[in-house]
C-alpha positions as CSV (number, residue, x, y, z in Angstrom):
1,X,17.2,72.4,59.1
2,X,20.4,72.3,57.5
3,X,20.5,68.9,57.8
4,X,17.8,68.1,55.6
5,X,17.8,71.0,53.1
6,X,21.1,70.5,50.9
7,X,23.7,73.0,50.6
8,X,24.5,74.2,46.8
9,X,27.6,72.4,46.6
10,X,26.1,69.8,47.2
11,X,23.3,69.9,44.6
12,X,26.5,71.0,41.8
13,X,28.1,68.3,42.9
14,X,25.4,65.7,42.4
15,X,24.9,66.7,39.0
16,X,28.1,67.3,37.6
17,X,28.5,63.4,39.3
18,X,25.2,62.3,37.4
19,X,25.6,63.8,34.1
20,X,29.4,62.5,34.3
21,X,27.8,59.2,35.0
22,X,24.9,59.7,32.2
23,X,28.2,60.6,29.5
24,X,30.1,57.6,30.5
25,X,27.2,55.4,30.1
26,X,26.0,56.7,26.8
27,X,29.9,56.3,25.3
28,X,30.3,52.3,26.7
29,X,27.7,51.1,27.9
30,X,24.5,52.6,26.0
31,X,25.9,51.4,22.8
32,X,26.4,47.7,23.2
33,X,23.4,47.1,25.1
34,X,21.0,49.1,22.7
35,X,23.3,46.3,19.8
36,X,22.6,43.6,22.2
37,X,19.0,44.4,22.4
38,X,18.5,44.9,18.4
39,X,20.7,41.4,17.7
40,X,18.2,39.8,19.9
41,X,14.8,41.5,17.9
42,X,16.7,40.8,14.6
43,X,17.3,36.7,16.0
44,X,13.5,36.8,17.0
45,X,12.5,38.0,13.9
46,X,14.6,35.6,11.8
47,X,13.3,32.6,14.2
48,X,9.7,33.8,13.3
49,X,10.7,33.5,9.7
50,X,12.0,30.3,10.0
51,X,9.2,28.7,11.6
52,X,6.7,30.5,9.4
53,X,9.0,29.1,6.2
54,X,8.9,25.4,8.2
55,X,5.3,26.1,8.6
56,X,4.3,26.5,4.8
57,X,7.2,23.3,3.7
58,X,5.2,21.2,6.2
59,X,1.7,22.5,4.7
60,X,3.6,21.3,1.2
61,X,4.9,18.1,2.2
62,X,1.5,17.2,3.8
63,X,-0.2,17.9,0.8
64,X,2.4,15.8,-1.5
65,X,2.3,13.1,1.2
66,X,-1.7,13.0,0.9
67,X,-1.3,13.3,-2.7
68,X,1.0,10.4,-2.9
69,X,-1.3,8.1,-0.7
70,X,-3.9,8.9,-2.9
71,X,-2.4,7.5,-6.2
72,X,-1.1,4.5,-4.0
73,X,-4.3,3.4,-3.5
74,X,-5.7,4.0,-6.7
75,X,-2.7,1.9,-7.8
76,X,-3.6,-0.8,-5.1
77,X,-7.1,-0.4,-5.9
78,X,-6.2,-1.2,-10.0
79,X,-4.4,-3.8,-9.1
80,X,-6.8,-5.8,-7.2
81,X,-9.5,-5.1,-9.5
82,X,-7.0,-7.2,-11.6
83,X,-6.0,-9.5,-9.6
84,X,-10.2,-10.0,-9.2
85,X,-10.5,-10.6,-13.1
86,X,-7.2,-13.1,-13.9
87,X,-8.9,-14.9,-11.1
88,X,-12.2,-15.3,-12.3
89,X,-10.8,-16.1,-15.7
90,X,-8.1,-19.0,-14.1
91,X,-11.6,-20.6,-12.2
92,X,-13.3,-20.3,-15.1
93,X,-10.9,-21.7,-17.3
94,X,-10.9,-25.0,-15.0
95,X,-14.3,-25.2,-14.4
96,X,-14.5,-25.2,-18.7
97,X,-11.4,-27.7,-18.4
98,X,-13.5,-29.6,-15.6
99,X,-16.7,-30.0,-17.3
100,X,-14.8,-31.3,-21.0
101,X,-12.6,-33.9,-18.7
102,X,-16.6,-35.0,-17.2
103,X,-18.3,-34.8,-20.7
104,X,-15.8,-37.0,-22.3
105,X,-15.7,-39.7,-19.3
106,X,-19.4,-39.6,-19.7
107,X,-19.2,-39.9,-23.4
108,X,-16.7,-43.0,-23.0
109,X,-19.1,-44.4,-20.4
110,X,-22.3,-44.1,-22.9
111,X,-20.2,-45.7,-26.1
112,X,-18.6,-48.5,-23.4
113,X,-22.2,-49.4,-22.6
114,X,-23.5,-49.1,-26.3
115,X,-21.0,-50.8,-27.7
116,X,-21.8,-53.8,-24.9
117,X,-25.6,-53.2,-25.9
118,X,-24.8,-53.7,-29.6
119,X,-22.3,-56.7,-29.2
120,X,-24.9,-58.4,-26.6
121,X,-27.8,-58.1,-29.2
122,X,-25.6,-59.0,-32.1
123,X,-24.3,-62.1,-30.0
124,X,-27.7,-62.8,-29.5
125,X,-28.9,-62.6,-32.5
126,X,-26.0,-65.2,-33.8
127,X,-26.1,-67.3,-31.0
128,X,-29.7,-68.4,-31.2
129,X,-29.2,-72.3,-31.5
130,X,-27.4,-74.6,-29.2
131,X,-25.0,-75.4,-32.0
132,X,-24.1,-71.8,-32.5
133,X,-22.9,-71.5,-28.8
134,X,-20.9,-74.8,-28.6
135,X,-19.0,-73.7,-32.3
136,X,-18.5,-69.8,-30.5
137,X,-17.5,-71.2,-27.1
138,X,-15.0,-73.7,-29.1
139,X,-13.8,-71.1,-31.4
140,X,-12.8,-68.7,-28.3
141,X,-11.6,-71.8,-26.3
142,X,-9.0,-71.9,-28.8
143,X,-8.5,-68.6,-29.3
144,X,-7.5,-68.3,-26.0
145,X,-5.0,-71.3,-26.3
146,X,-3.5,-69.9,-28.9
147,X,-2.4,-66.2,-27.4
């Protein structure tokens, strides 16, 4: 049974090796792991931060994104409406220019054929007798021999 029960030297020894052990690792190695783990939560937290900062600029630059879309198609939107109206004036400006250029060619037209109206009657009228006509046709014969 001595085997399996240990002696007291054995159990001193043990300790005085663990708590030696438990010293040693409290003055070198406790120390920079406990700063490693704590520079690691304070990176984490700073990360979160970060991203929860790049969360909220994104939010804002959404908004001012939609915001400027908006007044860009308001702006488009004004602009076509203009457009719209300077072409509607421009078509009917040349449909008024259109319809003067037809009313005077049918004015011309009307005076051409009253004034051929008038001078047919009026030749008519002085051309009755046979004499007439022979003294005009003479008269222009001459006319004509002269230019």
């Amino acid at each position: 049974m001595e085997l399996v029960t240990p002696s007291i030297g054995l159990i001193f020894w043990t300790t005085l090796a663990f708590v030696t052990l438990l010293f040693l690792l409290r003055k070198f190695a406790w120390a920079p792991i406990l700063k490693a783990v704590n520079d690691r939560e304070e990176t984490i937290s700073n990360a979160m931060n970060a991203a929860e900062e790049a969360k909220k600029e994104m939010a804002n630059l959404t908004a001012s994104n939609e915001r400027l879309l908006n007044e860009a198609r308001e702006e488009r939107d004004a602009l076509m409406k203009e457009a719209r109206e300077m072409k509607a004036e421009i078509v009917a400006k040349a449909t008024i220019e259109m319809e003067r250029k037809s009313a005077i060619a049918d004015l011309k037209n009307q005076v051409a054929a009253l004034s051929i109206d008038i001078a047919e009657k009026v030749v008519k009228g002085t051309l009755t007798g046979d004499d007439k006509q022979k003294a005009l046709v003479n008269e222009l014969v001459e006319e004509v021999n002269l230019n």
